[in-house]
N, C-alpha and C positions, 0 to 999 in steps of 0.2 A: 370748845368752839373752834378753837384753832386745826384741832385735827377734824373735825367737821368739813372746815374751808379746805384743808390740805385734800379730804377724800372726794370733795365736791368740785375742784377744782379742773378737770378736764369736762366733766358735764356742764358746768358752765360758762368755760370758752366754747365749745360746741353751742351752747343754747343763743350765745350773746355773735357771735357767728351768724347764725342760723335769722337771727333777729336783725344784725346788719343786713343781710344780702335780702333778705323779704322789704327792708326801707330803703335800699338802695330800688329794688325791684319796683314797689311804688311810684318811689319818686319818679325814676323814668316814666311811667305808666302817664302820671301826669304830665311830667313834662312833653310828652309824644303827643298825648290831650292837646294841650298849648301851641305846638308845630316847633317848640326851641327845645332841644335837649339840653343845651348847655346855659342854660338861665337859672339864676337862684345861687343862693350860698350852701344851702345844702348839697342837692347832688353833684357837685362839686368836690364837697367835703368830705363827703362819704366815698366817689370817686378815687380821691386821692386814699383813702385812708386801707381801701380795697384792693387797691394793687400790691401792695407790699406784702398785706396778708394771702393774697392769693398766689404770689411768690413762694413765700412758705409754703403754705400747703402742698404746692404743685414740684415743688424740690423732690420729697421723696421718691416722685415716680421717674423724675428726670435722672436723678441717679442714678435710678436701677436701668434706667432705658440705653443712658448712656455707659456704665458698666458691663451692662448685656452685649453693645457693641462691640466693648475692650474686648469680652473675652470671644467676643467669636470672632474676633480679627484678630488675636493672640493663638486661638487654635489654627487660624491658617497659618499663620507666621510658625509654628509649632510644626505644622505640616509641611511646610517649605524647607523648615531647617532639616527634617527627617529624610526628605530625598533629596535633599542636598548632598547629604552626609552620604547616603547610596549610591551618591554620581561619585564624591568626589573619593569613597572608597571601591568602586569600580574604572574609574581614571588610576591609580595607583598600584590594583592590580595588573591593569594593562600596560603601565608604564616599567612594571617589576619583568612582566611576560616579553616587553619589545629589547630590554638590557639582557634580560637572558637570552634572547634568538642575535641579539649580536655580539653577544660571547660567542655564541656554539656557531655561529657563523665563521668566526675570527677564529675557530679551533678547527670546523671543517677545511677550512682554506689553508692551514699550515699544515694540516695530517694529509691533503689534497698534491700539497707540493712535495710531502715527504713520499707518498706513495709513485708520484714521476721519479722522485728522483732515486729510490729503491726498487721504481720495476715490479713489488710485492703487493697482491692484492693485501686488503687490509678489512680486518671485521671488528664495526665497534660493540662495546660490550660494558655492562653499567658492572660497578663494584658494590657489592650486594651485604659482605660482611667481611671478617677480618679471621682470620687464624685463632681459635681460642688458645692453641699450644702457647707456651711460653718460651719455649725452645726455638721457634719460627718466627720467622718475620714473612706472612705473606696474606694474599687476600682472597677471596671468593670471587668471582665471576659467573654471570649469569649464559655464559655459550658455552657450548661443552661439542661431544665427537657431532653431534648432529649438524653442527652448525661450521661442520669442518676444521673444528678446535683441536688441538692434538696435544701433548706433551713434546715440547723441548721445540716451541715455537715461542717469539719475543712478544712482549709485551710493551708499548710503547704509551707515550702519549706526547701532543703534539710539542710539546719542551722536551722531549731525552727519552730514555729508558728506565722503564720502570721495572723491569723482572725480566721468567720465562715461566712459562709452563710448566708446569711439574704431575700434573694430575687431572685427569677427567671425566665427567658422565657423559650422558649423551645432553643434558642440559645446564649442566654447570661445570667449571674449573677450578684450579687454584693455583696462583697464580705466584713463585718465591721471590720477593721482593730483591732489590740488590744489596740491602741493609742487612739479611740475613747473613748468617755467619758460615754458611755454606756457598754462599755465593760467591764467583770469580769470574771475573771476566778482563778475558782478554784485549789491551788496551793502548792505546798512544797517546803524546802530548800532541797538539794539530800543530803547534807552531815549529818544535825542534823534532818531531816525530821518534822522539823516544818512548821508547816500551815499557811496558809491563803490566802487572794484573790488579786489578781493582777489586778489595774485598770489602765485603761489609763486616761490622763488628761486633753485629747482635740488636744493637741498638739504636744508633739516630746516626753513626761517622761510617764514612768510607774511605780506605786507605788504600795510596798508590802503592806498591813494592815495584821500585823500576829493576830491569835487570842487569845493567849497568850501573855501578855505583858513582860518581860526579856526574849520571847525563842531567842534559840540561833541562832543568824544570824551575821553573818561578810561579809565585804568587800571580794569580790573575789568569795563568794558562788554563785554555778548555782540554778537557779530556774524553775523547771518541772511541769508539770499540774498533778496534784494529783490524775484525774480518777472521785473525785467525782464532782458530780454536773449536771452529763449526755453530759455535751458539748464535750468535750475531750478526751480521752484513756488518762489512766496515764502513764506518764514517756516521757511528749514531749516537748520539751526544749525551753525553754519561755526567758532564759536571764541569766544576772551575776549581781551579788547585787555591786553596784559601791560606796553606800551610806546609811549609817546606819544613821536616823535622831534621834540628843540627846531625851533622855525620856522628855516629857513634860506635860502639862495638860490635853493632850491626851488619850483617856481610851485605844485606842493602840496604838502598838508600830507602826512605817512604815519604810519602807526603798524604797530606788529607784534603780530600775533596770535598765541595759541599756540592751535592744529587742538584742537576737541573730539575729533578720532579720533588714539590712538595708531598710527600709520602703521608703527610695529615691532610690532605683537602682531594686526593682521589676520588672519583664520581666517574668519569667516565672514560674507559682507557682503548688502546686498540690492540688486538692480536693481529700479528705481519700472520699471513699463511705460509709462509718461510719455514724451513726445516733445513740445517745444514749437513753433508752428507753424515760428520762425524754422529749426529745425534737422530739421523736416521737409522742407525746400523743399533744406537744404542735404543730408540725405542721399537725397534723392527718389529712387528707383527701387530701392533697396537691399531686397531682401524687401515682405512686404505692409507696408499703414499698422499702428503696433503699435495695441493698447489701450491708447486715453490718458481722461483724466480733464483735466477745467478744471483751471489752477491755484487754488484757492481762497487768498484771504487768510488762510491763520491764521496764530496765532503759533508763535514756534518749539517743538516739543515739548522738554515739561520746565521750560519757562520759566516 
């Protein structure tokens, strides 16, 4: 019997349902007959006992009615946040793009005053790869003879000297760093303008050999290429003396430099169109003569 009642039991809340609202339905019938809806203890009773069931029943579709709204106001919101996030990752490449054009601003302006103050036209040129030798220290460049690049012209950028030339196509170069252990360049202190040659050591130091033994060099002095020797114009800014090594049994004195150019973060450098007479005669017949400029006496830029 019991499972009976259990299996019976939604057919007849539905039946007993169905059986109110037909006696509520009545009663009205009559009452409207009479001209007073609201007369009587029944329709009343029945009244009250029909809202709260008519509540229930009417819940489920209120749910859904009002969930249907969540989520279609959740897919806007879903949709806002999606080109939000397209703004606000298009704001950040724009703001990446306006910091790099006031670098390369802040780099043209200082290569701009270096080129008044050397008189040398100047061509820039992006750094494209590195020297796979182990033996070398130097770089690849994207301008070569076409672009009126030549061998045994400087290599700058807008903090100091970076190289020279050493080699060319008609679209690319390469370019021996000053860190190389072939490298020398002829050199001064700016403050005592004592002499001597600035070699690299293969690897990351660069060392002064003055040619005077006690000249005066200190910690903290910049060091600029001297003009002689043919590679360089003088007054281009090669480093800061960071270490004065004790006198020894050395017949010179040296000290080490550390390079005004950071040699790991190279991108983009400039060739001077400069050729001095000495390293004209040494690459003589290589392409036409470039456009050169006197080396003028100035001082280092920035100094």
């Amino acid at each position: 019997m019991r499972e009976l009642l259990e299996r019976l039991r939604v057919p007849l809340l539905v039946v007993l349902l169905a059986a109110l609202s037909l006696l509520v339905f009545a009663s009205d019938r009559r009452a409207m007959a009479r001209g007073a809806l609201d007369d009587g203890f029944l329709p009343g009773f029945l009244l009250e006992l029909a809202a709260p069931v008519q509540k229930v029943l009417s819940l489920p579709a209120e749910l859904a009615r009002s969930g249907w709204g969540r989520y279609v106001a959740l897919l806007d919101v879903r949709g806002d946040n999606e080109r939000l996030r397209e703004r606000v990752a298009l704001l950040e490449e724009e703001n990446l793009q306006f910091r790099e054009a006031l670098v390369e601003s802040g780099r043209l302006q200082r290569i701009a005053e270096m080129r008044t103050d050397f008189e040398a036209p100047m061509r820039p040129t992006q750094v494209v790869g590195q020297d796979v030798s182990p033996w070398f220290r130097s770089v690849l460049v994207d301008r070569g003879g076409a672009d009126g690049v030549r061998s045994g012209m400087p290599v700058v950028t807008e903090a100091g000297v970076v190289g020279l030339v050493t080699a060319t196509s008609p679209h690319a170069g390469r370019a021996m760093l000053l860190l190389d252990a072939q490298s020398a360049v002829d050199a001064l202190v700016q403050r005592s303008r004592a002499r001597g040659i600035v070699r690299g050591d293969g690897a990351d130091r660069l060392y002064f050999e003055l040619f005077v033994r006690g000249d005066d060099v200190q910690v903290g002095d910049v060091v600029i290429t001297s003009g002689f020797g043919g590679a360089y114009p003088k007054g281009l800014r090669i480093g800061e003396v960071v270490e004065v090594e004790a006198a020894s049994e050395r017949l010179l004195q040296r000290a080490v430099v550390r390079s005004a150019v950071d040699f790991g973060r190279l991108e983009q450098v400039f060739v001077m169109l400069w050729r001095g007479p000495t390293l004209d005669l040494l690459y003589e017949g290589e392409g036409g003569p470039p456009a050169r400029a006197e080396a003028p006496s100035a001082g280092a830029p920035g100094s």
